[in-house]
C-alpha positions, 0 to 999 in steps of 0.5 A, a space after each residue: 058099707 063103708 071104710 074103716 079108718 086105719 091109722 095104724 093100729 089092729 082092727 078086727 072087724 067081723 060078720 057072720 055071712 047070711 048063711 050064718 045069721 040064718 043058722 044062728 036066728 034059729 035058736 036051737 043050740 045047734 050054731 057053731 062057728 067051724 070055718 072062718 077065712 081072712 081076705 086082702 081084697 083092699 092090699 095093694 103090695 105095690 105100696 111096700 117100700 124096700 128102700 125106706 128104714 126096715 121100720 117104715 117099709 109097710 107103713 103105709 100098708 098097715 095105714 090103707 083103709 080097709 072095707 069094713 066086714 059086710 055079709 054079702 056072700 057074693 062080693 065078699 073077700 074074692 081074694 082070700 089069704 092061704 097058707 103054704 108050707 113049700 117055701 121054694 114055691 115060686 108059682 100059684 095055680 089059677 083058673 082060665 077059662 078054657 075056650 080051646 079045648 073044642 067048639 063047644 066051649 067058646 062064647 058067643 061073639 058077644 064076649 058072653 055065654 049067651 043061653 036061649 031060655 025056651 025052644 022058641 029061642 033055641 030053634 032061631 039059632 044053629 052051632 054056627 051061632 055059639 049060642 047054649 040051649 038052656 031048654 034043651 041042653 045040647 054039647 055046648 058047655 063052659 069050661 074051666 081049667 086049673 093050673 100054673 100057667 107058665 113055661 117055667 114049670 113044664 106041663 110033665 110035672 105033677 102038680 104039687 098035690 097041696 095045690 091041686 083044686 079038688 072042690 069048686 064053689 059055683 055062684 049063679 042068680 037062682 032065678 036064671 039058670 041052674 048049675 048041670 052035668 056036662 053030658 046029662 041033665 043031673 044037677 048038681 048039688 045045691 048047698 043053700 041059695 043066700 038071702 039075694 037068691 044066688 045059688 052056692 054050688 059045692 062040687 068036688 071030684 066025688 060029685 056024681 056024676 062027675 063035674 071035676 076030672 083031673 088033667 093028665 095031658 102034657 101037649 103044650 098045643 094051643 088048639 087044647 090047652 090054655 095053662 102052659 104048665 103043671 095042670 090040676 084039675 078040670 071043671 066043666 058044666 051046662 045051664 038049664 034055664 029057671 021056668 021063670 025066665 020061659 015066661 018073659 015077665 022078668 025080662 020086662 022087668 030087669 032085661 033090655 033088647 038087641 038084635 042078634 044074628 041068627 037063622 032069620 032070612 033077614 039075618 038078625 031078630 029082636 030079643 030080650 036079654 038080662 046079663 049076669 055073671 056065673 062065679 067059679 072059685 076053687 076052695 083050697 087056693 081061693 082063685 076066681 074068676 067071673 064068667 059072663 052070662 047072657 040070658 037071651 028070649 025071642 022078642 015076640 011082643 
């Protein structure tokens, strides 16, 4: 990975994701390029100078140095370019982890979604902890809530439908945990597990059973709600921990280990823990946000 040196002129340097170089090598005609997306990750807007001739107002905009195009799905364009028609638009939408709503859906005190991996871990840990069951999963769950979040444009009124999120992409390491129903254990619909084995999560508000639920409240209390105006839609989902994290070699091989309190007479254990990141990005706006995971397993050596 490196920069492309942007002197002024138009570059268009282009990849085809993993996915697409999979589909491609397999030679059978049936490749067709029907999506491409345009990011600003590099742009810092700041830059733009009102003051100087109209002529050189962006220059040194358009001069920036720009990450050359690299196919890596899960770091790739975080902020993607849309278009919108409304041109008296003077708020977008965004995703905010919801950790109000009840006491299921708040982290752990370590700032991360902490998941105990086997019934071993889960049985050293009460709902006082805030820590997920990722064997047995219990009411604890991650929520996310889209919406305008500004005093501005009140919670009664109806978000424009042109920025209402209805499909969510969820990314998570496929060798952790997989992605579930809020109330069930139904999983939720794999779209492909990439090269450097993250899985992609397409769930819209037809997905069945049910992960995306429009937010009709209005209150602007802030024991439930974390978007101050117009409200979309809700995404809410648990993790079930992979088999391969049962065993404990992967924690030796890629985790570490800390104390955590938990029901231990002595009031803290040893447990070995790998962290991750869970990502959540809405399709028609292109927002994300990163949640913080901790993957947590008794230590009994």
């Amino acid at each position: 990975m490196a920069f492309l040196d942007n002197s002024g002129d138009i570059i268009l340097d282009a990849v085809l994701t993993d996915t697409g170089r999979m589909r491609l090598a397999k030679g059978d005609g049936s490749f067709r390029i029907a999506k491409f997306a345009f990011g600003d990750d590099e742009i810092d807007y700041s830059l733009f100078d009102a003051l100087t001739g109209s002529a050189y107002q962006d220059l040194q905009i358009l001069q920036t140095p720009v990450l050359e195009a690299f196919t890596n799905n899960d770091s790739l364009m975080k902020s993607t370019l849309l278009s919108i028609s409304d041109e008296n638009l003077l708020y977008l939408p965004i995703l905010e982890l919801n950790e109000v709503r009840s006491a299921d859906v708040d982290r752990h005190t370590n700032s991360m979604f902490t998941l105990a991996v086997n019934k071993e871990t889960e049985d050293k840990f009460n709902s006082s902890h805030k820590v997920m069951y990722g064997s047995n999963p219990g009411a604890r769950h991650i929520e996310v809530d889209q919406g305008i979040d500004s005093v501005n444009v009140p919670a009664t009124m109806t978000l424009s439908s042109d920025l209402v999120e209805t499909q969510y992409l969820i990314t998570i390491d496929s060798r952790f945990a997989q992605i579930i129903n809020e109330t069930s254990t139904a999983a939720a619909p794999v779209a492909f597990v990439d090269d450097d084995q993250i899985a992609h999560y397409y769930i819209t508000t037809s997905t069945s059973p049910s992960f995306v639920t429009h937010n009709s409240n209005t209150s602007t209390t802030s024991t439930a709600e974390c978007i101050d105006g117009s409200r979309g839609t809700i995404l809410k989902f648990r993790l079930l921990a992979d088999m391969t994290l049962h065993g404990g070699a992967l924690f030796d091989d890629i985790g570490s280990t800390t104390d955590m309190t938990d029901n231990t007479a002595g009031s803290s254990s040893n447990y070995k823990y790998i962290d991750s990141t869970i990502g959540v990005k809405g399709i028609s706006t292109g927002y994300r946000v990163d949640l913080p995971v901790r993957f947590i397993r008794f230590n009994t050596d």
